[in-house]
C-alpha positions in Angstrom: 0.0 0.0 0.0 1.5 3.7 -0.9 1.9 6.4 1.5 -1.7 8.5 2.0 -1.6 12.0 0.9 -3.5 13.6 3.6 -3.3 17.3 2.2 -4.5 16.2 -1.1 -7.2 14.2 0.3 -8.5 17.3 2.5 -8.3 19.1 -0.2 -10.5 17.1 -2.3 -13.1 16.6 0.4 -16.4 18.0 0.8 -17.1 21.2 2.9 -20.1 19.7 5.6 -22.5 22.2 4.0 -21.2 20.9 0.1 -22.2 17.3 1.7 -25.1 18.3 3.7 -26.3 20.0 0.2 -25.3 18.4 -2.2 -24.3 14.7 -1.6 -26.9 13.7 1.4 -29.7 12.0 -0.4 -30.3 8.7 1.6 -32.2 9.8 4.9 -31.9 13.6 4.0 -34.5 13.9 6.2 -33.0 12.4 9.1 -29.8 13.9 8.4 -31.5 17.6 8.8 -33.1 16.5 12.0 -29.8 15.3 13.7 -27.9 18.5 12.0 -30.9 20.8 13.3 -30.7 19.3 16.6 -27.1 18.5 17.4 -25.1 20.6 20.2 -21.6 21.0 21.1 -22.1 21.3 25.1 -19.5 24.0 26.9 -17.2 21.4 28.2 -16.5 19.7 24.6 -15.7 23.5 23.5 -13.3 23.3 26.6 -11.7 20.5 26.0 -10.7 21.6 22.2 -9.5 24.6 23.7 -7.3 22.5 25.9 -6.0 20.5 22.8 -5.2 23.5 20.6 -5.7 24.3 17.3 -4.5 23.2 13.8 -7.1 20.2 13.9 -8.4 18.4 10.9 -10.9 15.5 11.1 -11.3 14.1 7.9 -14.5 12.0 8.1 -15.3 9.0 5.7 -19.3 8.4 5.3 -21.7 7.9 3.5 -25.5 9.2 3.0 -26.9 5.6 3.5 -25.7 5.2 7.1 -27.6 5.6 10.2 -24.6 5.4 12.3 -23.2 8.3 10.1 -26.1 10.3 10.0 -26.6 10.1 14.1 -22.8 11.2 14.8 -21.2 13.2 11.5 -23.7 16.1 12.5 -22.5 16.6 15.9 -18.8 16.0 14.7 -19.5 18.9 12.2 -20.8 21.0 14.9 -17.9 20.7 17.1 -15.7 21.8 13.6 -17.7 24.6 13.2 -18.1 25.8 17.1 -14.4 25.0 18.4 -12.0 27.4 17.5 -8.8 25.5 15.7 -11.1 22.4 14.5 -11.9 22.1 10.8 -13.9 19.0 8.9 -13.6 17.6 5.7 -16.2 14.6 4.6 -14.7 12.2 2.0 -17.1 9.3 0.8 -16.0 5.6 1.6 -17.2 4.1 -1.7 -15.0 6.6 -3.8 -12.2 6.6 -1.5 -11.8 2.9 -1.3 -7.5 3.1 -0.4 -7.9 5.9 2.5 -10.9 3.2 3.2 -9.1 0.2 3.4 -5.6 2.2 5.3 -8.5 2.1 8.2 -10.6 -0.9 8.5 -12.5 -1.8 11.6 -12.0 -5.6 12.3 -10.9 -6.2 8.6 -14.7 -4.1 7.6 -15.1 -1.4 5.9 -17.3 0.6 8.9 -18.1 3.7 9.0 -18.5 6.1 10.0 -14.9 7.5 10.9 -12.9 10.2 11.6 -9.4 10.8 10.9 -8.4 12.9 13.0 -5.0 14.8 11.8 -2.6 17.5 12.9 -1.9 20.8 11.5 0.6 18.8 9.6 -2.1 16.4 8.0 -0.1 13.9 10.5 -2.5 11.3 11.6 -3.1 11.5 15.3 -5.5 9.0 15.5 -9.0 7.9 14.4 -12.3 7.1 15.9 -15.5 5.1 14.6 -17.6 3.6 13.7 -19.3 4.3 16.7 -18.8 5.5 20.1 -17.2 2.6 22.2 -19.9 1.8 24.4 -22.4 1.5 21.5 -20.2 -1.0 19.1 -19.7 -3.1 22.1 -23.1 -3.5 22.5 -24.0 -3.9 19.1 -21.3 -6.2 18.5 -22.4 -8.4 21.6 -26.0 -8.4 20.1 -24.7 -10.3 17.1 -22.5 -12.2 18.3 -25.4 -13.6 20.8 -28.0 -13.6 17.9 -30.7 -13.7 20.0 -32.6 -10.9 18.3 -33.7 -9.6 14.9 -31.0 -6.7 13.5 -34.1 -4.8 13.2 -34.9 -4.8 16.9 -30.9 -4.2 17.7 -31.1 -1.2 15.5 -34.1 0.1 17.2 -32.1 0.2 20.5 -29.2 1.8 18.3 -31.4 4.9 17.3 -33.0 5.0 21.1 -28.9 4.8 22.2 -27.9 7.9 20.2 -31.2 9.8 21.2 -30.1 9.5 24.9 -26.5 10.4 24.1 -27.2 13.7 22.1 -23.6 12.8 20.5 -21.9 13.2 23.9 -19.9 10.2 23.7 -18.7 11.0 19.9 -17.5 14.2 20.7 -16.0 12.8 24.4 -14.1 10.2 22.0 -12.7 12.1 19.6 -11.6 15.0 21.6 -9.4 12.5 24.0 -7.6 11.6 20.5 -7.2 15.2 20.2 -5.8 15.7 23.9 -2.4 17.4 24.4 0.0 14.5 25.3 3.0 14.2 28.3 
């Protein structure tokens, strides 16, 4: 595999409001309601603070995800609200090397964020979901126990409780200064 060109990459990505208007078909509808909705609580604006500026997140999705469309929102809000943070969206079925350079268990999950330095040095990543939720979900398969339809369900009641609290709690500790 060759060496990712970050910068170029940014550079080719979508603005959120290039995505939100031109390239969010799937769901649009859900999409606008998470985007109308989502918040970037005082302490996450803290925290970015904290971590300084320079930030990129370079987010792979796509319109046809629910996972995407419950966390890219508040991730976009953050960019847009924190001082230092920028976002870029990139779409995982026309980006399949930057794609594959960051599988989740050998899939192609998403969504995820990339998150880089001012350098377009990769810092670290996060997705496809917050932490607590993929363990969950991934329990629920492995048990089997239920239809996906009902483990879904308790996916969308999951993120309603969070508000995106957890996404923005997870990618802001890969953004933390370190020792």
């Amino acid at each position: 595999m060759t060496e990712l060109d970050y910068p170029s990459l940014w550079n080719a990505a979508f603005t959120w409001a290039d995505y939100m208007g031109n390239e969010v078909v799937k769901h649009r509808d859900l999409w606008l309601a998470v985007d109308a909705r989502a918040t970037v609580p005082e302490w996450a604006l803290d925290e970015a603070a904290r971590a300084g500026d320079g930030w990129k997140l370079l987010v792979i999705s796509e319109d046809w995800c629910g996972d995407a469309s419950n966390t890219v929102p508040v991730i976009a809000k953050l960019a847009e609200r924190a001082p230092g943070v920028e976002m870029r969206v990139v779409k995982r079925d026309e980006n399949e090397e930057l794609m594959d350079a960051y599988l989740t268990n050998g899939s192609r999950s998403i969504p995820l964020a990339i998150v880089l330095d001012r350098d377009f040095r990769p810092a670290g990543r996060w997705g496809p979901r917050p932490s607590e939720l993929q363990e969950m979900v991934l329990r629920e398969k492995k048990a089997g126990l239920r239809p996906l339809d009902d483990t879904y369900r308790d996916v969308r009641r999951w993120y309603a409780r969070d508000r995106g609290e957890s996404t923005l709690r997870e990618i802001l500790a890969v953004m933390a200064p370190r020792p």
